[in-house]
TORBA-152232 format. One line per 8 residues: number of its first residue (from 1); their letters; for each residue x, y, z of N, C-alpha, C, O. Coordinates in nm, 3 decimals, decimal comma. Example, Ala and Ser with C-alpha at 12.3 -4.5 7.8 and 13.67 -1.06 7.14 Angstrom:
// residues 2
1) AS) 1,319:-0,569:0,780:1,230:-0,450:0,780:1,320:-0,330:0,780:1,424:-0,332:0,846 ~ 1,285:-0,225:0,708:1,367:-0,106:0,714:1,290:0,003:0,787:1,341:0,114:0,804
//
This chain:
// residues 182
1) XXXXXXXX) 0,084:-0,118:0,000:0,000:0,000:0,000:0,089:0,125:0,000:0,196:0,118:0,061 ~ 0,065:0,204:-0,044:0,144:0,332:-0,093:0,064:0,481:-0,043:-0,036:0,524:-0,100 ~ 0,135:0,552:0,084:0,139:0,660:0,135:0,159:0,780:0,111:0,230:0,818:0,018 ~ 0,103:0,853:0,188:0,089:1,007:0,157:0,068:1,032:0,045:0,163:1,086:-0,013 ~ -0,071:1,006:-0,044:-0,049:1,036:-0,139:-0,011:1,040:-0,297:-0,041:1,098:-0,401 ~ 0,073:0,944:-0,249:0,116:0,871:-0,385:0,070:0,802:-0,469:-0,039:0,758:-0,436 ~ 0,114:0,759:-0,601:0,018:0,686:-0,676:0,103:0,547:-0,683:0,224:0,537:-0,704 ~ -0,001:0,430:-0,657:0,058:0,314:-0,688:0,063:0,240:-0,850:-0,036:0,264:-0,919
9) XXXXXXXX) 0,137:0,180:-0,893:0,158:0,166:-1,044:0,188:0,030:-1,025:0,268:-0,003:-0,938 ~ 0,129:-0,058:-1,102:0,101:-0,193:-1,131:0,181:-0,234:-1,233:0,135:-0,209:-1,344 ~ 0,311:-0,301:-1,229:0,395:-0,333:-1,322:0,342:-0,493:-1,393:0,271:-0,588:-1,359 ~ 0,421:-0,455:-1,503:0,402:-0,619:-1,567:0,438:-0,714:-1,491:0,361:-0,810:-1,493 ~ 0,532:-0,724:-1,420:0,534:-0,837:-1,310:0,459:-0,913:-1,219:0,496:-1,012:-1,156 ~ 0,311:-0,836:-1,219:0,244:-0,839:-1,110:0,248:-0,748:-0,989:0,150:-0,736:-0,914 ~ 0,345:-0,695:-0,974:0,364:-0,629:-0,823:0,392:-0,500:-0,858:0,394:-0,481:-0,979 ~ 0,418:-0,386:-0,775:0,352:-0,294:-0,820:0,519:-0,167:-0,735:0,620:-0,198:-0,673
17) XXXXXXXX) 0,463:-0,034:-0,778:0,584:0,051:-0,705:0,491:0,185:-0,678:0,406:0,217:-0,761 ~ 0,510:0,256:-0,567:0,462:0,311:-0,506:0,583:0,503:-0,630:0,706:0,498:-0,636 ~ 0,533:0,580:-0,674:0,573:0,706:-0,691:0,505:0,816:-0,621:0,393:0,867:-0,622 ~ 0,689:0,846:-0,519:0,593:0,927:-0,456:0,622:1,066:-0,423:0,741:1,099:-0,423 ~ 0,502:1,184:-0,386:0,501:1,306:-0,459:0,663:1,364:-0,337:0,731:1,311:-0,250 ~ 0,657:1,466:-0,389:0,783:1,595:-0,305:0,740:1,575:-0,189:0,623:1,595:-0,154 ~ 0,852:1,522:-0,102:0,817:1,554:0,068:0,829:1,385:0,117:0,833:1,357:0,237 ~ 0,834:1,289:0,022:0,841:1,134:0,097:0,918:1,075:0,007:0,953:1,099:-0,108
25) XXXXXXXX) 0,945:0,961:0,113:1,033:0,873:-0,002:1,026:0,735:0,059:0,959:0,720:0,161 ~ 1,075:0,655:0,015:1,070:0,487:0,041:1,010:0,407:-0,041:0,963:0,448:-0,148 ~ 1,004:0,301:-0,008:0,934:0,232:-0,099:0,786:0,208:-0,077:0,710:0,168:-0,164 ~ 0,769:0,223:-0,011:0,583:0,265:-0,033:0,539:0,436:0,027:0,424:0,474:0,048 ~ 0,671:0,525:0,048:0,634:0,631:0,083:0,594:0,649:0,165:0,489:0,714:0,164 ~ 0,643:0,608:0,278:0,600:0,630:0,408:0,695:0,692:0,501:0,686:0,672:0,622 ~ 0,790:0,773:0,446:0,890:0,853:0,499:0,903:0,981:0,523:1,003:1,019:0,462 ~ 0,877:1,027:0,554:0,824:1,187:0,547:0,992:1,298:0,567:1,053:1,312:0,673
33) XXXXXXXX) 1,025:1,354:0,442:1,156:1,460:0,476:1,142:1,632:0,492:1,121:1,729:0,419 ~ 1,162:1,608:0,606:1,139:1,752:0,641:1,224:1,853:0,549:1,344:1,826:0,566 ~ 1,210:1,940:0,476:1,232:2,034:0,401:1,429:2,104:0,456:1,527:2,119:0,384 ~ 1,415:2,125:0,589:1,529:2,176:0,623:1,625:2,075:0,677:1,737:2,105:0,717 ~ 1,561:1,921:0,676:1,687:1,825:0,726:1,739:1,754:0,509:1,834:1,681:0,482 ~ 1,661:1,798:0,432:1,710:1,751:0,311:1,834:1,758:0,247:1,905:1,688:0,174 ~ 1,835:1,887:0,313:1,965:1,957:0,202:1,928:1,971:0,067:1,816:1,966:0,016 ~ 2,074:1,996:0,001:2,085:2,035:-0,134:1,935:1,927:-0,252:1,908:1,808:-0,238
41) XXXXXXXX) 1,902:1,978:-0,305:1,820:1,884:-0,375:1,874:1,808:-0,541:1,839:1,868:-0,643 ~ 1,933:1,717:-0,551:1,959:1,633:-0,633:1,893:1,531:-0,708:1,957:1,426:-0,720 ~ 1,775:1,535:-0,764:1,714:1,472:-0,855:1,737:1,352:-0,889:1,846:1,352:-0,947 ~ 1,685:1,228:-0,884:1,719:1,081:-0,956:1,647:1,096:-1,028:1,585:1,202:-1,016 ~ 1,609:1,005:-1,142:1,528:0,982:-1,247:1,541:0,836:-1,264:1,651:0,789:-1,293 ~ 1,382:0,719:-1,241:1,411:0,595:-1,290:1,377:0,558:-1,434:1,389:0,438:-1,461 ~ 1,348:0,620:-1,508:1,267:0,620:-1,641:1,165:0,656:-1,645:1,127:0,707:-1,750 ~ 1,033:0,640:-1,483:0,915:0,722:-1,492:0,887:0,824:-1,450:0,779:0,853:-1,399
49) XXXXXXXX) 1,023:0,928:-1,473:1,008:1,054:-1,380:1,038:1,162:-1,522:1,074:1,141:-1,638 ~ 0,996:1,304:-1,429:1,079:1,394:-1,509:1,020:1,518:-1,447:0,913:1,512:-1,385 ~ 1,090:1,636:-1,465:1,056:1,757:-1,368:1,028:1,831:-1,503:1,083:1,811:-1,612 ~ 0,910:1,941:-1,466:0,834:2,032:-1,595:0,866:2,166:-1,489:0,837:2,191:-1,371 ~ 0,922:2,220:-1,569:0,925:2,438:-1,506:0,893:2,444:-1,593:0,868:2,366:-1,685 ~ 0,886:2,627:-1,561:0,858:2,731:-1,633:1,021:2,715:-1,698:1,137:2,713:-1,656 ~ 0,923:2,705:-1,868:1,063:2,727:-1,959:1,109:2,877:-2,012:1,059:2,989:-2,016 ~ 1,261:2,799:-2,058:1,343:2,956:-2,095:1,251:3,053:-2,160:1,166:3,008:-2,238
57) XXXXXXXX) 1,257:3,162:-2,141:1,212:3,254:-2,232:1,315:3,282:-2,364:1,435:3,304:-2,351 ~ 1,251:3,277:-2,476:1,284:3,281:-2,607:1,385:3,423:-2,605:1,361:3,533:-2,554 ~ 1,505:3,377:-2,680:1,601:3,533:-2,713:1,698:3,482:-2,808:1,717:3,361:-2,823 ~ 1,752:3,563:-2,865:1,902:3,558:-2,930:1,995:3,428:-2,848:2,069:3,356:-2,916 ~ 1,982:3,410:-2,703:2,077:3,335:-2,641:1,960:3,283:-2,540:1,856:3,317:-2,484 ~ 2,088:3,138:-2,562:1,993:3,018:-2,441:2,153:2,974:-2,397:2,251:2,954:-2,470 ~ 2,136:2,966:-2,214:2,308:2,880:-2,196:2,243:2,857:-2,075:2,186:2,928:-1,992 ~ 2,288:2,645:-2,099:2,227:2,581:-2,021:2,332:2,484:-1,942:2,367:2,370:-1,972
65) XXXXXXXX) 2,373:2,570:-1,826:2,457:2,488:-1,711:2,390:2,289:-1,652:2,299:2,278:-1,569 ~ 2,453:2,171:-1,711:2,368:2,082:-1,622:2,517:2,011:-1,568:2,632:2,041:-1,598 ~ 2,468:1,914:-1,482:2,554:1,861:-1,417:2,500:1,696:-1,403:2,386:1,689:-1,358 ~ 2,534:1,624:-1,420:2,430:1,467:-1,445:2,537:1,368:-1,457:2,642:1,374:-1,520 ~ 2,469:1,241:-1,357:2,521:1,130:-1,423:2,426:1,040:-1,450:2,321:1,033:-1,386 ~ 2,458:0,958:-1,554:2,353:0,860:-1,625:2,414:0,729:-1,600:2,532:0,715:-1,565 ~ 2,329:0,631:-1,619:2,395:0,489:-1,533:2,369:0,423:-1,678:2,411:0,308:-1,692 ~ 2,291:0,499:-1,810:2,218:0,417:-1,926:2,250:0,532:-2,033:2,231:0,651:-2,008
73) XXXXXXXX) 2,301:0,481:-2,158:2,361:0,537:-2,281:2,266:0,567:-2,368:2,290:0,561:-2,489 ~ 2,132:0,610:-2,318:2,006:0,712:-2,358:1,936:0,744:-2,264:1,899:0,685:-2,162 ~ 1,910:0,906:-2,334:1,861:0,958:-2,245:1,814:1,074:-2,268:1,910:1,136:-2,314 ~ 1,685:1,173:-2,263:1,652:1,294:-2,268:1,684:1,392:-2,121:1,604:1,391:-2,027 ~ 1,842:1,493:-2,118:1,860:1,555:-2,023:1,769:1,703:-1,989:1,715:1,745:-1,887 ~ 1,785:1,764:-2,153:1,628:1,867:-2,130:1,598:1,852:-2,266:1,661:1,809:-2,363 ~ 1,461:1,909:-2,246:1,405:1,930:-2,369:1,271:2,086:-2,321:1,209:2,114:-2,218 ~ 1,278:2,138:-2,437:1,163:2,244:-2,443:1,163:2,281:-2,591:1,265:2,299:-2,657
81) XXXXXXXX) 1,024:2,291:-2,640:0,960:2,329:-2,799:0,869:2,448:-2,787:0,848:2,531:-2,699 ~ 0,819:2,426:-2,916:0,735:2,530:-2,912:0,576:2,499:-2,924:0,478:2,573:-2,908 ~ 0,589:2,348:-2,964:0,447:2,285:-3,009:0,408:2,158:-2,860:0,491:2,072:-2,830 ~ 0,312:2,168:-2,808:0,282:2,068:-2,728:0,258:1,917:-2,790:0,248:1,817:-2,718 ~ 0,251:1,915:-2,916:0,248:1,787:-2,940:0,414:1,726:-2,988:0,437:1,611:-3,024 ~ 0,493:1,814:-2,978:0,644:1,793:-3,029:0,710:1,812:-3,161:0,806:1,753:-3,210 ~ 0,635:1,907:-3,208:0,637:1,964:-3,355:0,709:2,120:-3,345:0,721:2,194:-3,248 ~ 0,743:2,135:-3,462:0,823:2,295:-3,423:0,956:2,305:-3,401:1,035:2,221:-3,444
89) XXXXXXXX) 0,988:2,404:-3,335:1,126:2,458:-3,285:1,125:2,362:-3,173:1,028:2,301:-3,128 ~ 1,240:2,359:-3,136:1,298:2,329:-3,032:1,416:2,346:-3,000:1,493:2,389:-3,086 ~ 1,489:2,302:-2,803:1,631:2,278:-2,804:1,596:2,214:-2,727:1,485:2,206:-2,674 ~ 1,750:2,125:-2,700:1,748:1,984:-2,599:1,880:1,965:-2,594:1,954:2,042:-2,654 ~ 1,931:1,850:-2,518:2,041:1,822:-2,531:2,012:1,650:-2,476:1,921:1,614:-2,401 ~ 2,080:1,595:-2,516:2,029:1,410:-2,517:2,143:1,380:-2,468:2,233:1,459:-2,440 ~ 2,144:1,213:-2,451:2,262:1,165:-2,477:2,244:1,040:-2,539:2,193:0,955:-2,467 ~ 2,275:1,003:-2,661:2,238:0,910:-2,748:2,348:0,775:-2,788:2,441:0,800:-2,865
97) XXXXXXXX) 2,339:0,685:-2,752:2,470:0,574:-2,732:2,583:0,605:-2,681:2,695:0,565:-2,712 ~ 2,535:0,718:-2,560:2,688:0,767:-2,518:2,696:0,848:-2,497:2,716:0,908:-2,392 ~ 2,676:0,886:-2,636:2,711:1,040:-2,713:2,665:1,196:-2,697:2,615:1,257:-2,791 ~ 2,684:1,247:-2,587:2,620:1,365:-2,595:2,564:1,459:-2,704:2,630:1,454:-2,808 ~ 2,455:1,546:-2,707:2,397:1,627:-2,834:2,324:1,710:-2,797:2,217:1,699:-2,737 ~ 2,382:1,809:-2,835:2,318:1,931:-2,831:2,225:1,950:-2,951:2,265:1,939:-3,067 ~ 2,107:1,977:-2,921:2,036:2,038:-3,064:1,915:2,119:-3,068:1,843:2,125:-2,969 ~ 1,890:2,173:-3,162:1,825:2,280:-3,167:1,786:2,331:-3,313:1,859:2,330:-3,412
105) XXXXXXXX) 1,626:2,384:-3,304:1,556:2,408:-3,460:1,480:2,560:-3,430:1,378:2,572:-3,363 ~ 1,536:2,645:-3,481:1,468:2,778:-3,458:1,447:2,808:-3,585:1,501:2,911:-3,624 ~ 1,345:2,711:-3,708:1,275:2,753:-3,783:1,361:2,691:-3,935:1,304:2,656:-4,039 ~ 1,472:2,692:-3,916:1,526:2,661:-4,043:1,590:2,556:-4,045:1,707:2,564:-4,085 ~ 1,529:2,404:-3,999:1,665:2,275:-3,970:1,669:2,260:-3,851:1,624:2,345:-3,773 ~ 1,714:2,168:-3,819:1,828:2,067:-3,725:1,944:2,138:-3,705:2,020:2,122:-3,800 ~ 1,998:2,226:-3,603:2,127:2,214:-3,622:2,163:2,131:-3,472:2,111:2,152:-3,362 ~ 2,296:2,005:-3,516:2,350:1,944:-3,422:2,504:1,923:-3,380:2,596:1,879:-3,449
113) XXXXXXXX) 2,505:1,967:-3,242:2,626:1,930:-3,185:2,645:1,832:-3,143:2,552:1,791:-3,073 ~ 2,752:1,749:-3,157:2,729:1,583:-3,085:2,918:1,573:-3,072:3,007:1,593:-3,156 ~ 2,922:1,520:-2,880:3,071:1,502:-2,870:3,141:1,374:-2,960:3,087:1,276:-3,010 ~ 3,258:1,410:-2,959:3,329:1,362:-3,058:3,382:1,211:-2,995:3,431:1,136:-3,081 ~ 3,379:1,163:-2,862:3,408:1,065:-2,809:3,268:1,026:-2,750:3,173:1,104:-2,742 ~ 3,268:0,880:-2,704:3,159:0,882:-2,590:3,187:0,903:-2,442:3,286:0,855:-2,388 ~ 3,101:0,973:-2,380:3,082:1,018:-2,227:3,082:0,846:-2,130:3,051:0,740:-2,184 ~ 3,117:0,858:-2,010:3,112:0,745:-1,924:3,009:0,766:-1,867:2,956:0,865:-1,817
121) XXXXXXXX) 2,984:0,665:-1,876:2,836:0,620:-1,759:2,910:0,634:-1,642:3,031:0,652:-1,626 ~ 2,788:0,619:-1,536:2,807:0,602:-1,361:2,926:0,715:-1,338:3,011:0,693:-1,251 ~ 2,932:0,847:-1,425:3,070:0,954:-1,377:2,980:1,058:-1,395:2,903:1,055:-1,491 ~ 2,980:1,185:-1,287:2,940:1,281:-1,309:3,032:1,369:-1,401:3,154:1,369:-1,419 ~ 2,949:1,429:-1,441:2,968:1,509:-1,619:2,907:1,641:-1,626:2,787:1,657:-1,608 ~ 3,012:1,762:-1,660:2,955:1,881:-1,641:2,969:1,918:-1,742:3,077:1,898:-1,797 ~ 2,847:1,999:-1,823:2,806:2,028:-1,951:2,779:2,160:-1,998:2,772:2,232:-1,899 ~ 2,763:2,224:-2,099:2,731:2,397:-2,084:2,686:2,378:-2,227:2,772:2,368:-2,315
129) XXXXXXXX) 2,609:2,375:-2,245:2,538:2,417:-2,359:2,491:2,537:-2,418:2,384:2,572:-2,369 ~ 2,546:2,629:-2,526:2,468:2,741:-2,530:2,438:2,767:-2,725:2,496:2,736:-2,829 ~ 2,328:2,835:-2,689:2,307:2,910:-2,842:2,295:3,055:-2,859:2,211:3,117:-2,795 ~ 2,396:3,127:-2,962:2,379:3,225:-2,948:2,367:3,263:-3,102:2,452:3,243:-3,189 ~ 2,196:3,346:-3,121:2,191:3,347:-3,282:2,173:3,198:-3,340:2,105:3,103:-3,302 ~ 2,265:3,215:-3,453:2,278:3,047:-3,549:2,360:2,912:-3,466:2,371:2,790:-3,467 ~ 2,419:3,070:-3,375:2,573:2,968:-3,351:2,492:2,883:-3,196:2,421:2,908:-3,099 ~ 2,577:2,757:-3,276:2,606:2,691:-3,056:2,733:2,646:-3,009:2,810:2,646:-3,105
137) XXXXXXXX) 2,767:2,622:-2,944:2,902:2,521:-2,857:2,836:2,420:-2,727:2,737:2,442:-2,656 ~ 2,933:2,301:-2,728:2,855:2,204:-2,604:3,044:2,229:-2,578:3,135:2,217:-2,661 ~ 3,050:2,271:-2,422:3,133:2,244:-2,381:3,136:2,131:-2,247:3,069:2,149:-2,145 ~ 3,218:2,024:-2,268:3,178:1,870:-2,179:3,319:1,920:-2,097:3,411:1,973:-2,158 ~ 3,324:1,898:-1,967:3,417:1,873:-1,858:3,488:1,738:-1,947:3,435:1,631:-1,977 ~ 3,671:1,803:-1,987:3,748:1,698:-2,006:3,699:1,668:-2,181:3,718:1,556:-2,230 ~ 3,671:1,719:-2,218:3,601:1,702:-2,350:3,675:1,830:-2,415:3,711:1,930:-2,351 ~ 3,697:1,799:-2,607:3,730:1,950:-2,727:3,558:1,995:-2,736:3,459:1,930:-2,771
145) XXXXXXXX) 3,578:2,171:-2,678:3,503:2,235:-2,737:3,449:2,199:-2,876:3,506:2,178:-2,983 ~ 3,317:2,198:-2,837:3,208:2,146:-3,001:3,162:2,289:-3,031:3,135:2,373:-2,946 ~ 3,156:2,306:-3,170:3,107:2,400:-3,220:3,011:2,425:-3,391:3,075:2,390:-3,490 ~ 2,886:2,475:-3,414:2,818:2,471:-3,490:2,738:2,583:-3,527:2,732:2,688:-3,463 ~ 2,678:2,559:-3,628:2,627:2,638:-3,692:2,472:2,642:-3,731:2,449:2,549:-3,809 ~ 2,368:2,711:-3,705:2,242:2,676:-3,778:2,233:2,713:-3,913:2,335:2,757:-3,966 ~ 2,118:2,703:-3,987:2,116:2,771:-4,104:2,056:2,897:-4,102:2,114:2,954:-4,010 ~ 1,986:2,962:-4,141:1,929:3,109:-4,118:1,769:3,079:-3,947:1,656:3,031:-3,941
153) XXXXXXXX) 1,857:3,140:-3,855:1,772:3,136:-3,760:1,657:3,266:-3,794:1,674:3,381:-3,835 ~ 1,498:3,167:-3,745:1,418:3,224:-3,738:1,363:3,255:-3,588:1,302:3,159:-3,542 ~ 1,372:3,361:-3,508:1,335:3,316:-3,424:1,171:3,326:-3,382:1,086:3,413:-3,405 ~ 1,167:3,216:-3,321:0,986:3,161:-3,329:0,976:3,193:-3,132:1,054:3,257:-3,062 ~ 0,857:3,123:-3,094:0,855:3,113:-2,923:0,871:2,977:-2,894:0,848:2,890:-2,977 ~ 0,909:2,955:-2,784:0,890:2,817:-2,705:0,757:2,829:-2,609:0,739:2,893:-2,506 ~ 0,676:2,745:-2,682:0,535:2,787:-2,559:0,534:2,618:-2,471:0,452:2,614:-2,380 ~ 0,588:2,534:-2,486:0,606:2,456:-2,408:0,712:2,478:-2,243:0,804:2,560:-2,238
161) XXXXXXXX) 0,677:2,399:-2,139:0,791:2,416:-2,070:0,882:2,341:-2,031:0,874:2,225:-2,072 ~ 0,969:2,366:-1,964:1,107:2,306:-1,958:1,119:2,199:-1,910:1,123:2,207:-1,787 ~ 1,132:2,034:-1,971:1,155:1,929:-1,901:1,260:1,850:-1,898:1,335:1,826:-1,992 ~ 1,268:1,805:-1,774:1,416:1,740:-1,750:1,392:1,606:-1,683:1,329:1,587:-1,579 ~ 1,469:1,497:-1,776:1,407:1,366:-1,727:1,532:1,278:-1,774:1,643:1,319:-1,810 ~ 1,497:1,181:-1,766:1,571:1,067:-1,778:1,568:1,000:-1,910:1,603:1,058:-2,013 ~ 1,520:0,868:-1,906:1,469:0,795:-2,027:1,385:0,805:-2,074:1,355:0,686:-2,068 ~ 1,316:0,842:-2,119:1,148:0,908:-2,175:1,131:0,868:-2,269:1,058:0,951:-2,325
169) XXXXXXXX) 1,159:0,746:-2,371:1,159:0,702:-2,514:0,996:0,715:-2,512:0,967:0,788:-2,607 ~ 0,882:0,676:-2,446:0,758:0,690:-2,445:0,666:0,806:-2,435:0,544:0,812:-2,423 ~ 0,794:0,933:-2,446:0,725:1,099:-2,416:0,731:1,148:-2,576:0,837:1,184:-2,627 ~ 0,639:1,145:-2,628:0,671:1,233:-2,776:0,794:1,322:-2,799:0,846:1,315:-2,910 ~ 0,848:1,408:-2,703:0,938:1,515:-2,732:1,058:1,419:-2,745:1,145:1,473:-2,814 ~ 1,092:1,298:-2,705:1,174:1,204:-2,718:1,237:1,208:-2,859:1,346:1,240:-2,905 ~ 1,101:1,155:-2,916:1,093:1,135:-3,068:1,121:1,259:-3,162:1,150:1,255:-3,282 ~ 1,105:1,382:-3,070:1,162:1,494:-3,187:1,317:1,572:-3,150:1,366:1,662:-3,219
177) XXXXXX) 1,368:1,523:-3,045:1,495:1,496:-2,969:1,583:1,450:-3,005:1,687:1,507:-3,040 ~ 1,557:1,319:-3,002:1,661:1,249:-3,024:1,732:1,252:-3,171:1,695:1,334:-3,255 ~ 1,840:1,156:-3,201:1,926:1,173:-3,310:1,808:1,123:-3,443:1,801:1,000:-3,447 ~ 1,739:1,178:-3,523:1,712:1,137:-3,601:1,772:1,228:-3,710:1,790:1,349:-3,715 ~ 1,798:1,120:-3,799:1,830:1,233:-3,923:1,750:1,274:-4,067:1,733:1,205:-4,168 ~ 1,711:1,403:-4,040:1,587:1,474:-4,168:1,585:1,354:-4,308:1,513:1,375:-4,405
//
């Protein structure tokens, strides 16, 4: 049975896992963390999670500080568009067999950054992603500066907001994310 709140989820196995909201934790959520004994807040993600803000506001420049480690060689780290069904502009940054990627469509294309080696699992990894205009760079901790180009930026809005998750292959924005090629 699953506490405070939470919703219980019935796996194919038969047995089931308790997700549970801000403020508990355990395995059926019956733990209650007081706000000022937490500390710093550090995010896990098991594949059925992901955190939604208020996304960037649209400009000439987006620069996106993350810090993450992944235990699995896919993955959606952010994503935000402009279309709620996952159509449109967008930027994100993935990590696709490894491979980190920056990318981003402000009206004219795909443009993609993708590191030139693959990233280690189970190692924290500090990342900086930015776009300024056409241009972007992914700079990776221990990694050569990546650098690119869009084709003629249009700039459009992002009316979606900002999500940050894990494995999400089952979230549409996945599918307009990840490495596909036009």
């Amino acid at each position: 049975m699953c506490h405070f709140g939470s919703t219980c989820v019935s796996e194919p196995t038969g047995s089931y896992r308790c997700d549970c909201p801000a403020g508990v934790m355990g395995d059926r959520c019956n733990q209650v963390i007081e706000p000022e004994m937490a500390g710093p807040f550090v995010p896990a993600f098991s594949g059925n999670s992901f955190i939604e803000l208020e996304g960037m506001k649209l400009g000439d420049q987006h620069k996106m500080e993350v810090e993450f480690l992944s235990s699995k060689p896919d993955g959606m780290i952010f994503y935000q568009g402009q279309k709620t069904d996952g159509n449109g502009d967008f930027i994100s940054l993935n990590l696709v067999d490894s491979f980190l990627e920056f990318r981003y469509d402000l009206g004219s294309g795909i443009a993609e950054l993708r590191s030139l080696q693959e990233v280690n699992l189970n190692e924290w990894l500090s990342v900086i992603a930015v776009r300024d205009g056409r241009n972007g760079s992914l700079e990776i901790e221990g990694f050569e500066l990546i650098e690119g180009t869009s084709k003629v930026c249009l700039i459009r809005s992002f009316r979606v907001h900002l999500f940050i998750n894990s494995l999400l292959k089952t979230v549409r924005y996945w599918q307009v994310a990840k490495s596909l090629k036009n």
